[in-house]
N, C-alpha and C positions, 0 to 999 in steps of 0.2 A: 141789766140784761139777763135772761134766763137761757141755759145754752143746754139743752139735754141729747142723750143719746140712746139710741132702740127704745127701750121700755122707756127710761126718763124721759125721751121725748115727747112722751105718750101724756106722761105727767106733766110738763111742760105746755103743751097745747090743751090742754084740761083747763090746768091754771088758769092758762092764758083767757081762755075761752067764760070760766068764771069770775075770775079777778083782774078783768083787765087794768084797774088802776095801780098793781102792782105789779104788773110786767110791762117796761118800758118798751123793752124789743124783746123779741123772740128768737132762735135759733136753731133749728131739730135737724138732727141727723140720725139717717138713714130710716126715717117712716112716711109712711102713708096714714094719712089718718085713717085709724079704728073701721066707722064705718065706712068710709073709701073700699077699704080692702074688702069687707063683707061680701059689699054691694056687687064686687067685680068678680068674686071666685070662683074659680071654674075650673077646671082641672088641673091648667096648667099651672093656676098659680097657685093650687091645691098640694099639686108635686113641689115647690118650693118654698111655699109656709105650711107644711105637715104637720111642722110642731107644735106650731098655735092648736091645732085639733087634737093634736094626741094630749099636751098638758092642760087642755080643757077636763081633759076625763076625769072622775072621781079616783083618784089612791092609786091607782093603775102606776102610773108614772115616776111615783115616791116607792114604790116595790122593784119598778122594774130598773131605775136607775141609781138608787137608793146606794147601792153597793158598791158602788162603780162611778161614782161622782167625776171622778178624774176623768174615763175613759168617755165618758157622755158628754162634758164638756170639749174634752181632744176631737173629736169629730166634727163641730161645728169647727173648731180652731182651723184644722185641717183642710178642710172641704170649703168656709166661706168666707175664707180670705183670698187678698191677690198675693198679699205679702206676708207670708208664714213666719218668717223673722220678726216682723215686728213684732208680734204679741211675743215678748220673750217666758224665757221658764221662770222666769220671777215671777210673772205675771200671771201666768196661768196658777203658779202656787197658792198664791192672792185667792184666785178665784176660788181655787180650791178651798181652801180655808174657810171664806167665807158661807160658799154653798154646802160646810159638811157643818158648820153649827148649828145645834138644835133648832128645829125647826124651820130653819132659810131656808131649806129645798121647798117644803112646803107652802111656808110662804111666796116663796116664786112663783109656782106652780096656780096659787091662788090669784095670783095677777093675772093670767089668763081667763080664770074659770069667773073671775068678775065679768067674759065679754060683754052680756047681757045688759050689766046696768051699765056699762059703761057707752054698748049703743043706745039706749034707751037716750041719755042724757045726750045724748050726739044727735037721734033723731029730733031730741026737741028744739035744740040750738038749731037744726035746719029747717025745723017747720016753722020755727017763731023769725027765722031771718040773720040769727044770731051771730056774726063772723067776729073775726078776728081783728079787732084796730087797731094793732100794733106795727111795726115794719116788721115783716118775716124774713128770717134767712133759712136757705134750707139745702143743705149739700147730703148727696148719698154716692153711694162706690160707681163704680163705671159697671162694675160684674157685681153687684149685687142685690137683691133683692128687691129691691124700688125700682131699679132702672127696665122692671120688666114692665113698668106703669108707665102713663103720661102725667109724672109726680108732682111737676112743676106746675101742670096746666089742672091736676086738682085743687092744690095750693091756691088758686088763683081762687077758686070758684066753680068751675067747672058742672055743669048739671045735666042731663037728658034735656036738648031742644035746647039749651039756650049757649051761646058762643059767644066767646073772648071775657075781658074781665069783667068785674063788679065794679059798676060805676062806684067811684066813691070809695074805696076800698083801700087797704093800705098799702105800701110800699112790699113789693115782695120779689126777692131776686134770690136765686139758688141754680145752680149746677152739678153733674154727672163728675165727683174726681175721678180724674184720670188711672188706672192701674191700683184698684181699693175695689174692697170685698165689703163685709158688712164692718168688719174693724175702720170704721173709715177714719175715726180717732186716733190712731195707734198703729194702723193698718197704712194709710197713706204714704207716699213718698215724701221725703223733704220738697218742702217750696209750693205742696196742693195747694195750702193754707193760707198763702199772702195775701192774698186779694179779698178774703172775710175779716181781715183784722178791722177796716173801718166802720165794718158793720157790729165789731163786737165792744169797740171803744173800751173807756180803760178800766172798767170794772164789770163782772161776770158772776153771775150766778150758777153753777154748775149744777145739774140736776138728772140722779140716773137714779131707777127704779121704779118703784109702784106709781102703775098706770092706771089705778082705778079713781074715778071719782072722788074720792072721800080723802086719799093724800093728799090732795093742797087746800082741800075745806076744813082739815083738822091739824092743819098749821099753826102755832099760836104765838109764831116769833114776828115781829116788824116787816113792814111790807121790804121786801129785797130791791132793793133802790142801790143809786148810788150815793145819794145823799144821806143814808142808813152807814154807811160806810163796810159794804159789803166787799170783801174785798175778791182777786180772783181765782182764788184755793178753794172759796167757801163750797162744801158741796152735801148734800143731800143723796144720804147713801143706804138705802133701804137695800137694796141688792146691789153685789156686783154689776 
C-alpha cells in the first residue's frame, strides 16, 4: 500500500494513476486532486491555497522566504493546524533543517511550478477515461483545507452533468477527522486513526514529497508490494 501526505499524496496518485500494477491500494491525505483544485478556484479557495500561486512564481519566493525559513514554515504551523501541540519543536527543527539545505527550498518550490505538466498529464488520464483501480482511502482534517471541497464525492468521479459513482470503479471510502488541520498525520487526536488500520494492512509504503510526474516514472527500485518485502518505515523523502 502506498500512504502519502499533501505533496506526497500528490505523488501517490500520479503513481497510482501511471503504475497501477504497483500500487495495490492507495491512501492520500489531506488533497484534492491537482486538477480538481484548478478546475474549482475561485476566490475563495484562492484565499486558502494562496501559496500554491505565490510558490508558482519564478525566485520571488526563494528571496522572499530564503532568510527566514523558520519563520515561513511557523505560520503555516501556527495558522493550519487544529492541534498546535502536535507538531512538536523537534519537529519543526526537522523541518527546518531539511528546508535550509542547499537547494531543498528550491526544490520545493519547483514542485509547484511543475503545475502545468502535471495538469496536462491529469487532463489526459480524463479525457482517455483513465481512473484509478485500486481501493482508495482518503482522510483529510475537519478545518482544513479539503474540507472546503466535496473531496469525497471527487474521489468518487464526480464530473459536470453526470451524478453518483463510476460504474465499475474501485472501492473508495474516506472521511473529514475530527478536530485536525492540514497536520492530519501528526496533527490528529489519539483514536482519529482506528478505523483506517484495515484499509492499510500490514505493510505500507510511505510517500511525502515531489508531486510532479516524473517522481515515480524515474523510480528504479522494485515495484513496492508487500510481497517485495516493503516494510512500514520505508518512506520516500524528497521533502519534508
Amino acid at each position: 500500500m502506498v500512504v502519502g501526505h499533501y505533496r506526497g499524496a500528490r505523488v501517490g496518485h500520479r503513481w497510482a494513476l501511471d503504475r497501477p500494477g504497483q500500487v495495490e491500494r492507495l491512501a492520500v491525505l489531506d488533497i484534492v486532486p491537482t486538477r480538481e483544485m484548478f478546475r474549482r478556484l475561485d476566490a475563495s479557495l484562492a484565499s486558502g491555497y494562496w501559496h500554491w500561486l505565490f510558490h508558482m512564481q519564478p525566485d520571488l519566493p526563494e528571496r522572499l522566504v530564503g532568510h527566514d525559513i523558520r519563520g515561513y514554515l511557523e505560520y503555516f504551523f501556527e495558522r493550519w493546524t487544529y492541534n498546535r501541540h502536535g507538531v512538536t519543536a523537534d519537529a519543526v527543527d526537522g523541518y527546518v533543517r531539511a528546508f535550509s539545505r542547499p537547494g531543498a527550498l528550491r526544490a520545493s518550490l519547483d514542485d509547484y511550478r511543475a503545475v502545468e505538466e502535471d495538469t496536462a498529464l491529469d487532463d489526459i488520464d480524463a479525457a482517455e477515461g483513465h481512473r484509478l483501480t485500486m481501493p482508495l482511502l482518503a482522510l483529510w482534517g475537519s478545518v482544513g483545507l479539503p474540507a472546503r471541497l466535496p473531496t469525497l464525492e471527487i474521489l468518487h468521479g464526480e464530473r459536470p452533468g453526470r451524478k453518483g459513482r463510476l460504474k465499475g470503479g474501485p472501492a473508495i471510502t474516506g472521511w473529514a477527522v475530527p478536530r485536525s488541520g492540514l497536520q492530519v498525520a501528526t496533527g490528529a487526536p489519539v483514536g482519529a486513526f482506528p478505523a483506517a488500520r484495515p484499509a492499510a494492512g500490514p505493510s505500507a509504503l510511505r510517500c511525502r514529497g515531489r508531486s510532479n510526474a516524473t517522481a515515480a516514472a524515474r523510480a528504479t527500485t522494485p515495484a513496492p508490494t508487500q510481497s517485495a518485502g516493503i516494510s512500514p518505515s520505508t518512506n520516500m523523502d524528497a521533502d519534508p
